[in-house]
ZADO-1210 file (C-alpha; in nm, 4 decimals, padded with zeros to 6 digits):
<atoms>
<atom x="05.3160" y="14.1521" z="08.0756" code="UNK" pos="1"/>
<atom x="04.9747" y="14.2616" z="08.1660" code="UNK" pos="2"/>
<atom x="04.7641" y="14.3987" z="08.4535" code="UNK" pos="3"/>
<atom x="04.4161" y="14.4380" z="08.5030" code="UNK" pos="4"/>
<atom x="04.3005" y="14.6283" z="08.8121" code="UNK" pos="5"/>
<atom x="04.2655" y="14.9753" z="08.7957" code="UNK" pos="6"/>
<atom x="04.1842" y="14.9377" z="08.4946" code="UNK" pos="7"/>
<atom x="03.8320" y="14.9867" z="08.4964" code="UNK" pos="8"/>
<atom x="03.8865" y="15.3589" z="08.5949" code="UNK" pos="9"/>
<atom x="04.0844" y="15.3984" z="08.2753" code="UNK" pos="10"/>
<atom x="03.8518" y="15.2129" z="08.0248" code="UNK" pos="11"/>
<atom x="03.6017" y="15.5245" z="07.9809" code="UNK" pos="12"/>
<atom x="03.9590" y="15.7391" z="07.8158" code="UNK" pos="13"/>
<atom x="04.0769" y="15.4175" z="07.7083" code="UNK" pos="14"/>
<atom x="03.8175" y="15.3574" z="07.4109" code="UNK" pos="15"/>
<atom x="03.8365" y="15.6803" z="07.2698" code="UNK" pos="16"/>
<atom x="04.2265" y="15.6369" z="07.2297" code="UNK" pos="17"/>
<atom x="04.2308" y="15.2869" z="07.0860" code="UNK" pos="18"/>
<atom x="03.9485" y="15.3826" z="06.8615" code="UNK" pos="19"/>
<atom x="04.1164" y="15.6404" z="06.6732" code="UNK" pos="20"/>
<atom x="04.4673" y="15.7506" z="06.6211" code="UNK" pos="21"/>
<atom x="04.5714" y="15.9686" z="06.8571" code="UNK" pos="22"/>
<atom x="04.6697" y="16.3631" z="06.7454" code="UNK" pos="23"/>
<atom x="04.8609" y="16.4121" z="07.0428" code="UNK" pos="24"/>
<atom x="05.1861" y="16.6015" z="06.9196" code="UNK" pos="25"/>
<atom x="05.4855" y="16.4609" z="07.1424" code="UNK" pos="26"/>
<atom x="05.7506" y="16.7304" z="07.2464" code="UNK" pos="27"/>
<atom x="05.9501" y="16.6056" z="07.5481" code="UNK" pos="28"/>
<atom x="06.2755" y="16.3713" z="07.4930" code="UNK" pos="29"/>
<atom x="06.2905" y="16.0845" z="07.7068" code="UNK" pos="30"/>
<atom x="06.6242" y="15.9399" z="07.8157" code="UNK" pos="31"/>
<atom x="06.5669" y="15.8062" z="08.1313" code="UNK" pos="32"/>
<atom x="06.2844" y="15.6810" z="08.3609" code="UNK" pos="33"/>
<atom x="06.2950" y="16.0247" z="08.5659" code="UNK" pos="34"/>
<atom x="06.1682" y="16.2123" z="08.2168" code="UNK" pos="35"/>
<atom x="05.8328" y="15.9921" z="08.2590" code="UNK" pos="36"/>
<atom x="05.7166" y="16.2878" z="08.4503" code="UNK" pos="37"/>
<atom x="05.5184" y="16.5162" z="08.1743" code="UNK" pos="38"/>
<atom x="05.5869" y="16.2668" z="07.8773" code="UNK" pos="39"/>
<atom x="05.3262" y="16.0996" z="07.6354" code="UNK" pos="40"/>
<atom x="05.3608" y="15.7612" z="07.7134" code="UNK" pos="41"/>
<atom x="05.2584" y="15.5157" z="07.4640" code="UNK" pos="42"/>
<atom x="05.1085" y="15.1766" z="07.6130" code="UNK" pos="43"/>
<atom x="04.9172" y="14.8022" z="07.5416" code="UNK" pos="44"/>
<atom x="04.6034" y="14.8542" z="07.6678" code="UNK" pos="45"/>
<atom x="04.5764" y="14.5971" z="07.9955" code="UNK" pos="46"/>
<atom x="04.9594" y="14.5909" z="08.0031" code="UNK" pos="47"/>
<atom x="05.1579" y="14.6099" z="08.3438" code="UNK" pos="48"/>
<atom x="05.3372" y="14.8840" z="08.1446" code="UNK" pos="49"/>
<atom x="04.9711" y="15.0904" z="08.1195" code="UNK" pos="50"/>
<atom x="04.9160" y="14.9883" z="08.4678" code="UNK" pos="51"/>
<atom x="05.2428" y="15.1050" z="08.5841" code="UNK" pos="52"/>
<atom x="05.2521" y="15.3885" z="08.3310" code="UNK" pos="53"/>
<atom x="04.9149" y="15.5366" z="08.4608" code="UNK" pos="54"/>
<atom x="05.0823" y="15.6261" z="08.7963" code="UNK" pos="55"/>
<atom x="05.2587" y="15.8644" z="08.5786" code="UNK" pos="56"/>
<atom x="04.9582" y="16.0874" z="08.5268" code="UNK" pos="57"/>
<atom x="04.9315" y="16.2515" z="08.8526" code="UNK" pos="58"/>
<atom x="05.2452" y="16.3782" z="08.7343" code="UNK" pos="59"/>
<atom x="05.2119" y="16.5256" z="08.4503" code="UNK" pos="60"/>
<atom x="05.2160" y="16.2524" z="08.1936" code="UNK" pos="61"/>
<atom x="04.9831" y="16.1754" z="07.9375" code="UNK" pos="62"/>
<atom x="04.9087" y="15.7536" z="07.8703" code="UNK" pos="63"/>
<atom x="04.8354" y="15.6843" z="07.5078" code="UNK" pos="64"/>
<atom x="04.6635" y="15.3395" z="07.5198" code="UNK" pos="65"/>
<atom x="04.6385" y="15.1089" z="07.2343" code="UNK" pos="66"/>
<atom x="04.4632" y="14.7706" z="07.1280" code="UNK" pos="67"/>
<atom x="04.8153" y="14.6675" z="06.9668" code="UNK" pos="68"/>
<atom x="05.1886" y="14.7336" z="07.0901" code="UNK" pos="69"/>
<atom x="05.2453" y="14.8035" z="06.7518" code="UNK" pos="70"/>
<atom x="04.9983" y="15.0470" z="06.6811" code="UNK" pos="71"/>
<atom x="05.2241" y="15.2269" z="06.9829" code="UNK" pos="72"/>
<atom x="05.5260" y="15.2117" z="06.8385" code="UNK" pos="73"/>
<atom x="05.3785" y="15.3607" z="06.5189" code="UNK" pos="74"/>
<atom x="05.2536" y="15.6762" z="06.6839" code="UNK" pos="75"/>
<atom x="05.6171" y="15.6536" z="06.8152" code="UNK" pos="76"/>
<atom x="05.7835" y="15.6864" z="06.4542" code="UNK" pos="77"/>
<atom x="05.4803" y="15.9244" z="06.3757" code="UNK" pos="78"/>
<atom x="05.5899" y="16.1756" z="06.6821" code="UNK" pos="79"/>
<atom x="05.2569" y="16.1229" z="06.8403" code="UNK" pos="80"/>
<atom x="05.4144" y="16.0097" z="07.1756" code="UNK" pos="81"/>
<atom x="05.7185" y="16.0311" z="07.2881" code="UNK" pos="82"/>
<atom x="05.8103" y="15.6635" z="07.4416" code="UNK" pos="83"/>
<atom x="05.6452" y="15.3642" z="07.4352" code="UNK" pos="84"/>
<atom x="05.6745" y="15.0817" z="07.7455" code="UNK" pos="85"/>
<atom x="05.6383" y="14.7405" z="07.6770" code="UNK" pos="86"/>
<atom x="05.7941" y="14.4075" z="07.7426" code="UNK" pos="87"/>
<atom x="06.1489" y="14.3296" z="07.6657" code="UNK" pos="88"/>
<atom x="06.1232" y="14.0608" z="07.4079" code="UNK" pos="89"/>
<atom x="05.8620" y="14.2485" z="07.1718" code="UNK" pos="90"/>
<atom x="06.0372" y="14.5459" z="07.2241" code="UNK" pos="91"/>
<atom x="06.3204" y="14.3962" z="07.0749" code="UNK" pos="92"/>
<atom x="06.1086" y="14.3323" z="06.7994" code="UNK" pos="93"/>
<atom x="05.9929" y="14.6626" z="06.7414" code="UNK" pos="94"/>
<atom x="06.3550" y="14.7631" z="06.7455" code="UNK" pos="95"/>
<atom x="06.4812" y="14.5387" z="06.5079" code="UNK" pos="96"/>
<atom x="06.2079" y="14.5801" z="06.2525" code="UNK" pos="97"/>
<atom x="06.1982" y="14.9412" z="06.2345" code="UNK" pos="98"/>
<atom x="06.4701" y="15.2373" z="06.2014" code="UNK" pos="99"/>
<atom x="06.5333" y="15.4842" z="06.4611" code="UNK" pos="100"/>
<atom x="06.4341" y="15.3468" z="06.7391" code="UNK" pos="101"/>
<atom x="06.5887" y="15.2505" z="07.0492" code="UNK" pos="102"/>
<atom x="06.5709" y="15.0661" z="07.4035" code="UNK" pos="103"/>
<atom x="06.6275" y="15.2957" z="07.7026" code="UNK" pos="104"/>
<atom x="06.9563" y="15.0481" z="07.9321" code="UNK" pos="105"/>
<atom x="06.7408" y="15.0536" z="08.2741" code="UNK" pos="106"/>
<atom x="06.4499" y="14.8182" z="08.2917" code="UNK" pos="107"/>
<atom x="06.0958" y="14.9903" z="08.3621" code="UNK" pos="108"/>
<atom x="05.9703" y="14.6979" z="08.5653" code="UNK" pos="109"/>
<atom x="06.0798" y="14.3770" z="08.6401" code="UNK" pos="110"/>
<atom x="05.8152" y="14.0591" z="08.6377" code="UNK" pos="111"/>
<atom x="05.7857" y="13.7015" z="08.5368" code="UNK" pos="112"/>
<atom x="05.5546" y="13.5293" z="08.3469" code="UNK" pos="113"/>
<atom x="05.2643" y="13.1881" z="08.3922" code="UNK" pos="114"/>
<atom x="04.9772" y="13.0069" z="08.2884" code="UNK" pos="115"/>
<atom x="04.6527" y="13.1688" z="08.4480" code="UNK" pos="116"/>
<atom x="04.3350" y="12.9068" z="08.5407" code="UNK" pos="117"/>
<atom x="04.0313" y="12.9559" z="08.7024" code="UNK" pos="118"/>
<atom x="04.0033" y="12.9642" z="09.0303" code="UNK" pos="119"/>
<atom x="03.8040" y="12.6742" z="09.1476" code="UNK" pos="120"/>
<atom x="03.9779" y="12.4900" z="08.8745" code="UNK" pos="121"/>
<atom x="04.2522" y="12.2869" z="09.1341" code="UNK" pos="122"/>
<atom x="04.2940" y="11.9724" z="08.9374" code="UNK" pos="123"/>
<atom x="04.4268" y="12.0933" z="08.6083" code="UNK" pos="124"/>
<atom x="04.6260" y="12.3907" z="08.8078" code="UNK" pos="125"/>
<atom x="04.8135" y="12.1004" z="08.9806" code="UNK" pos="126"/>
<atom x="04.8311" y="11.8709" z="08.6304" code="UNK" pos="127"/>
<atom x="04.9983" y="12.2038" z="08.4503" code="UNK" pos="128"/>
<atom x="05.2579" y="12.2304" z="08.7334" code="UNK" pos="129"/>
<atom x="05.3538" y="11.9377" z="08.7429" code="UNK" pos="130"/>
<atom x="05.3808" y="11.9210" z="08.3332" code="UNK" pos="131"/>
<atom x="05.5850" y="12.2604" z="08.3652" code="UNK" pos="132"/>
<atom x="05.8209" y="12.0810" z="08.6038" code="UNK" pos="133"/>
<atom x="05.8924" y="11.8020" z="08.4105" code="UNK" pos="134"/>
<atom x="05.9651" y="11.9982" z="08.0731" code="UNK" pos="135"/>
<atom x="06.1566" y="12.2268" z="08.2940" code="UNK" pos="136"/>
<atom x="06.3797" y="11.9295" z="08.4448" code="UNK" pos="137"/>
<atom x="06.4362" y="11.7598" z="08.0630" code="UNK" pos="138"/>
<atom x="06.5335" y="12.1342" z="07.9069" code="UNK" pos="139"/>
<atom x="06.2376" y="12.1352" z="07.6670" code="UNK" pos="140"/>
<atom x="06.1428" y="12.4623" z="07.8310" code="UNK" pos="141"/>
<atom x="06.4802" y="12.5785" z="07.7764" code="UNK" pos="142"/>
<atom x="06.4672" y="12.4589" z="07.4296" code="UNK" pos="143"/>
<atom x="06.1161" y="12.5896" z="07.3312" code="UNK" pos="144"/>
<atom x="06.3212" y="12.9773" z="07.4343" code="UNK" pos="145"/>
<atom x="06.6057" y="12.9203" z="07.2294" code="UNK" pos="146"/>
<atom x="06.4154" y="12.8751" z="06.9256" code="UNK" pos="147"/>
<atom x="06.2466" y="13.2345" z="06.9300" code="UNK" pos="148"/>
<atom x="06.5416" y="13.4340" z="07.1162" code="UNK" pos="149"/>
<atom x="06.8895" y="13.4242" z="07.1487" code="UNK" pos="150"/>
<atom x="07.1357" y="13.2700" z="06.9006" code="UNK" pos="151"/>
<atom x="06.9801" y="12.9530" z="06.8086" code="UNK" pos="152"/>
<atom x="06.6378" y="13.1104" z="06.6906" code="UNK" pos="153"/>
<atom x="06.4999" y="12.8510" z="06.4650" code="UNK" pos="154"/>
<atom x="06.7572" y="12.5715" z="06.5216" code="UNK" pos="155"/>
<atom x="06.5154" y="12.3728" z="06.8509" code="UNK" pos="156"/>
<atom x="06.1487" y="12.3518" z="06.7143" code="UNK" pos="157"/>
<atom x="05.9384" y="12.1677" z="06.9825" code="UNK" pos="158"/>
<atom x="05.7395" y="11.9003" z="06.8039" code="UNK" pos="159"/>
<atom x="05.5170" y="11.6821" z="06.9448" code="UNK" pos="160"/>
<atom x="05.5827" y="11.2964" z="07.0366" code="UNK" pos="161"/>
<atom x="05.5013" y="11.0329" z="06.7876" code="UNK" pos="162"/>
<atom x="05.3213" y="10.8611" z="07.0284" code="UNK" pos="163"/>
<atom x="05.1142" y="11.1338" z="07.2217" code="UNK" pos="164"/>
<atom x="04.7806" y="11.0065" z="07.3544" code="UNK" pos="165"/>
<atom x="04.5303" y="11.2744" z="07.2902" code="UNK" pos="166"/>
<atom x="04.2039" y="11.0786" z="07.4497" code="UNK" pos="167"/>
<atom x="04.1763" y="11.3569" z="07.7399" code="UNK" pos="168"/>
<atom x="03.9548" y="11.6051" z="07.5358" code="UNK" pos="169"/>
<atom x="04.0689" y="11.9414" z="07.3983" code="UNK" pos="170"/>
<atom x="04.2136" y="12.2281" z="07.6626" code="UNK" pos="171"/>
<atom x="04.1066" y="12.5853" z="07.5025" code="UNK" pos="172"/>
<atom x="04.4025" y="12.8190" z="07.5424" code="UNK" pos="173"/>
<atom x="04.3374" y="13.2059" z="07.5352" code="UNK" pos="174"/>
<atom x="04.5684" y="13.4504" z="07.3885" code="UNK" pos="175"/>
<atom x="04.6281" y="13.7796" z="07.2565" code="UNK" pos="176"/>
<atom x="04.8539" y="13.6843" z="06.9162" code="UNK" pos="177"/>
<atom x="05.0578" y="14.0240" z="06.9027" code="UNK" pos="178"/>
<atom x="05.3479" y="13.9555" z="07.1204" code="UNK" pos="179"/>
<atom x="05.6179" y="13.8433" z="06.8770" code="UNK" pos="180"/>
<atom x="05.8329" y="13.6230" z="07.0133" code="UNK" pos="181"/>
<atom x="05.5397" y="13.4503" z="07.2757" code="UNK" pos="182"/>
<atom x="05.2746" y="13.4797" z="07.0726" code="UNK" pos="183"/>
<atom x="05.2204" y="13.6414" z="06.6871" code="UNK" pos="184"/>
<atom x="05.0566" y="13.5451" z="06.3611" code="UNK" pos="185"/>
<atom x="05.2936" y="13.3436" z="06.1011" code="UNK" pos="186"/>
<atom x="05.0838" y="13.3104" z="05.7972" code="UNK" pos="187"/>
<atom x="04.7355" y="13.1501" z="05.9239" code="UNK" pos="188"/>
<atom x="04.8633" y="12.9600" z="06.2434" code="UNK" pos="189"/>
<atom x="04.9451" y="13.1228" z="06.6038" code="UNK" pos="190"/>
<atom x="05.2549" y="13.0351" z="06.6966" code="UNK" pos="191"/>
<atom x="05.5313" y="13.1458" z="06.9733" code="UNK" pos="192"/>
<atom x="05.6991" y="13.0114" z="07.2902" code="UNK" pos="193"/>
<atom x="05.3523" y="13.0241" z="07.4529" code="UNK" pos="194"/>
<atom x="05.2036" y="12.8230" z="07.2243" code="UNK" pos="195"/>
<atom x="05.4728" y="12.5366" z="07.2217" code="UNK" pos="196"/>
<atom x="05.4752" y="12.5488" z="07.5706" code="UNK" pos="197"/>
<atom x="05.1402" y="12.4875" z="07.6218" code="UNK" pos="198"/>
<atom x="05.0977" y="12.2388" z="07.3108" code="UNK" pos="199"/>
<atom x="05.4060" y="12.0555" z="07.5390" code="UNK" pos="200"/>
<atom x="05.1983" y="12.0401" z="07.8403" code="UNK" pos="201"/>
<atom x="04.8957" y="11.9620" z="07.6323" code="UNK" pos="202"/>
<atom x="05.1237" y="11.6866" z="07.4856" code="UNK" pos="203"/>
<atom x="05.2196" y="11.5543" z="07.8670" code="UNK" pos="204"/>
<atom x="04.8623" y="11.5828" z="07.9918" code="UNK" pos="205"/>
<atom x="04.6886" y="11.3731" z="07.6866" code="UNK" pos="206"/>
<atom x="04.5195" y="11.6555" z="07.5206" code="UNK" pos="207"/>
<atom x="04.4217" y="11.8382" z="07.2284" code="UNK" pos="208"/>
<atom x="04.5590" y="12.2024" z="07.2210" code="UNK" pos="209"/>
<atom x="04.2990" y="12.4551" z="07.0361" code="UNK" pos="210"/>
<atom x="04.3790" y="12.8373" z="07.0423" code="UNK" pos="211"/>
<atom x="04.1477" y="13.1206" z="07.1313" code="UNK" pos="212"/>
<atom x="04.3009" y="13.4673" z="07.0117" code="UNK" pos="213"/>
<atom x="04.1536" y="13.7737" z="07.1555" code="UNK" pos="214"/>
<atom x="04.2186" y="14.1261" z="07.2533" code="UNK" pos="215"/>
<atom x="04.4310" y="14.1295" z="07.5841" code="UNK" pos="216"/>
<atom x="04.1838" y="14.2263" z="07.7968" code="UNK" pos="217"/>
<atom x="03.9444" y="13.9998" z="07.7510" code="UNK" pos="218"/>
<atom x="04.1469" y="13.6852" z="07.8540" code="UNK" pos="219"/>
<atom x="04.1324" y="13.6903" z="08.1939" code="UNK" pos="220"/>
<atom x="03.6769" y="13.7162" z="08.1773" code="UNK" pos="221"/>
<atom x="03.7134" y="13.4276" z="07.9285" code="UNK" pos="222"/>
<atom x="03.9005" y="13.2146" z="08.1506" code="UNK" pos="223"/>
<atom x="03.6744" y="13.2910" z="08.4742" code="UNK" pos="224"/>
<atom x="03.4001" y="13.2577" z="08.2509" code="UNK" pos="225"/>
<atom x="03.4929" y="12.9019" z="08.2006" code="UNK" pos="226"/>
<atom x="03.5062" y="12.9961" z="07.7777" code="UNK" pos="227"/>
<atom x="03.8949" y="12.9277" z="07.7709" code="UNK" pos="228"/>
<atom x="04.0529" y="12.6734" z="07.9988" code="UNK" pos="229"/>
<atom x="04.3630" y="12.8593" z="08.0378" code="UNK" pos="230"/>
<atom x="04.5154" y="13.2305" z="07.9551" code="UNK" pos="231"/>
<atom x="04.8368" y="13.2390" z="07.8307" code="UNK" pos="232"/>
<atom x="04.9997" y="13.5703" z="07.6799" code="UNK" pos="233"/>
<atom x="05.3391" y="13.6999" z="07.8384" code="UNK" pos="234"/>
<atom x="05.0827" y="13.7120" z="08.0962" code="UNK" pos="235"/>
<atom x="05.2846" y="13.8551" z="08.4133" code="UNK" pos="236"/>
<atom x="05.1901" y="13.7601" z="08.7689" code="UNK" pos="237"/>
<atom x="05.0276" y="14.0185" z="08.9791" code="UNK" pos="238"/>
<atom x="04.8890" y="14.0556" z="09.3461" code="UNK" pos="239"/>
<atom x="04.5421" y="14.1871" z="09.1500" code="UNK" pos="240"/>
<atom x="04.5007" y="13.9316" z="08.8855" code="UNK" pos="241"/>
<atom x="04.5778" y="13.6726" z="09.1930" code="UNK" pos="242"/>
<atom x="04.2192" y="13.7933" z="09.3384" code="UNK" pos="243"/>
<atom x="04.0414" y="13.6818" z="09.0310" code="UNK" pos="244"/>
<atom x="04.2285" y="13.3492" z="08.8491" code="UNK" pos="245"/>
<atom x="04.4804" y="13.1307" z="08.9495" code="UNK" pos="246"/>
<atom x="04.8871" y="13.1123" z="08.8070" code="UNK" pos="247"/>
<atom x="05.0831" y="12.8218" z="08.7671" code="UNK" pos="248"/>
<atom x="05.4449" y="12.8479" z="08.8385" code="UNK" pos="249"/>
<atom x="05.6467" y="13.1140" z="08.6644" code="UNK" pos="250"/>
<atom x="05.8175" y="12.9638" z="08.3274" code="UNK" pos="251"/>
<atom x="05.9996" y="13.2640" z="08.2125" code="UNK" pos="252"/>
<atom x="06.1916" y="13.6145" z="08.3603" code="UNK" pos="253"/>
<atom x="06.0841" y="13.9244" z="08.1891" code="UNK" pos="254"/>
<atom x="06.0952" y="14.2863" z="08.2268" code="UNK" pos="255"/>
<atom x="05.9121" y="14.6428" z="08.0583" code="UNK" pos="256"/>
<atom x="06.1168" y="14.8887" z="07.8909" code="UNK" pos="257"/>
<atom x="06.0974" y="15.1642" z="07.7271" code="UNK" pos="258"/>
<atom x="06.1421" y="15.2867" z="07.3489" code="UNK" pos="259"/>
<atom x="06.2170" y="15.5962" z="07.2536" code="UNK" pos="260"/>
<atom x="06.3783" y="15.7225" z="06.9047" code="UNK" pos="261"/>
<atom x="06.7027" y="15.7499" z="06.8488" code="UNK" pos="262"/>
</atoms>
């Protein structure tokens, strides 16, 4: 999902846009990636689709960048910009929940998704791997996706054994809680397939799970910082962010695309 180098030549632009709503006037139709060129691309702040959009610019385009992917897709129904990238699942989201819009067939950018650590932090990094693999090799992973997408939404809630030992402590988890189906607000609890993931590895580790929700960008400085123990948020695995925390393996395929109207 999300990127951070590069981006700290984009933050000074950045804050004006997600402070206010943008009175950009979108013109050009978008059918295809090639019409990126001299579009106003709407964008996640931090995303690998504002990362990847940003190239873009030197050709024409202009990057709308928001706190919220749906504060993008409403300047998409309000003609402010004229496509918005973002990752598959929300996307799907967006399209369901709102009339008009559609998902462009190519795929902007392929990536997958994992668990980023600290970097000096080793010994959990290896516990979490080895929690993934198990829940991996007895289909809970597989199970904890098929209740948010597919056909059997709702039918394969992950709950927690009976007999879980919790006497390891608490492991904080940091998130950014607006990436329906991973992450998103239901009422007054976080839930998502990143949270019952993690609440399953908390579960096979011995600890409590406590969540941390945040704006995107500021989960990667809360996990160096040693604040959270762990980032997870459709977080995609880069060559940048590899410089500054650590990933466990990848749990889940995922791709950008882009919305446009209909």
């Amino acid at each position: 999902m999300k990127n951070t180098k590069k981006l700290a030549a984009l933050t000074l632009g950045a804050v004006m846009t997600v402070s206010m709503v943008s009175s950009v006037s979108a013109a050009k139709e978008v059918k295809s990636i090639d019409d990126l060129a001299g579009a106003t691309i709407g964008v996640q702040l931090g995303t690998t689709g504002d990362l990847a959009a940003s190239d873009y610019e030197a050709e024409g385009a202009t990057v709308e960048r928001y706190n919220k992917g749906s504060e993008a897709i409403q300047a998409l129904l309000a003609g402010q910009v004229d496509c918005v990238i973002i990752d598959s699942q929300p996307a799907a989201k967006f399209v369901e929940n709102a009339e008009g819009l559609k998902i462009l067939d190519d795929p902007f950018v392929e990536e997958e998704y994992a668990i980023c650590l600290k970097k000096d932090n080793e010994e959990l990094l290896d516990k979490m791997n080895g929690a993934l693999k198990e829940l991996k090799e007895d289909g809970t992973i597989d199970s904890i996706m098929s209740n948010y997408i597919g056909d059997e939404i709702g039918q394969t809630p992950y709950e927690s054994p009976e007999d879980t030992d919790r006497s390891n402590g608490t492991l904080v988890m940091a998130t950014n809680a607006e990436f329906e189906p991973y992450e998103y607000h239901e009422g007054d609890a976080i839930v998502g397939i990143d949270v019952d993931i993690a609440q399953a590895i908390c579960d096979k580790l011995g600890y409590e799970l406590k969540i941390e929700d945040m704006e995107f960008d500021a989960i990667l400085a809360a996990v160096q910082s040693g604040k959270a123990d762990f980032g997870a948020a459709g977080m995609t695995v880069t060559e940048d962010r590899k410089e500054s925390v650590n990933f466990t393996d990848t749990y889940a395929n995922a791709s950008q695309v882009i919305i446009v109207k209909e």
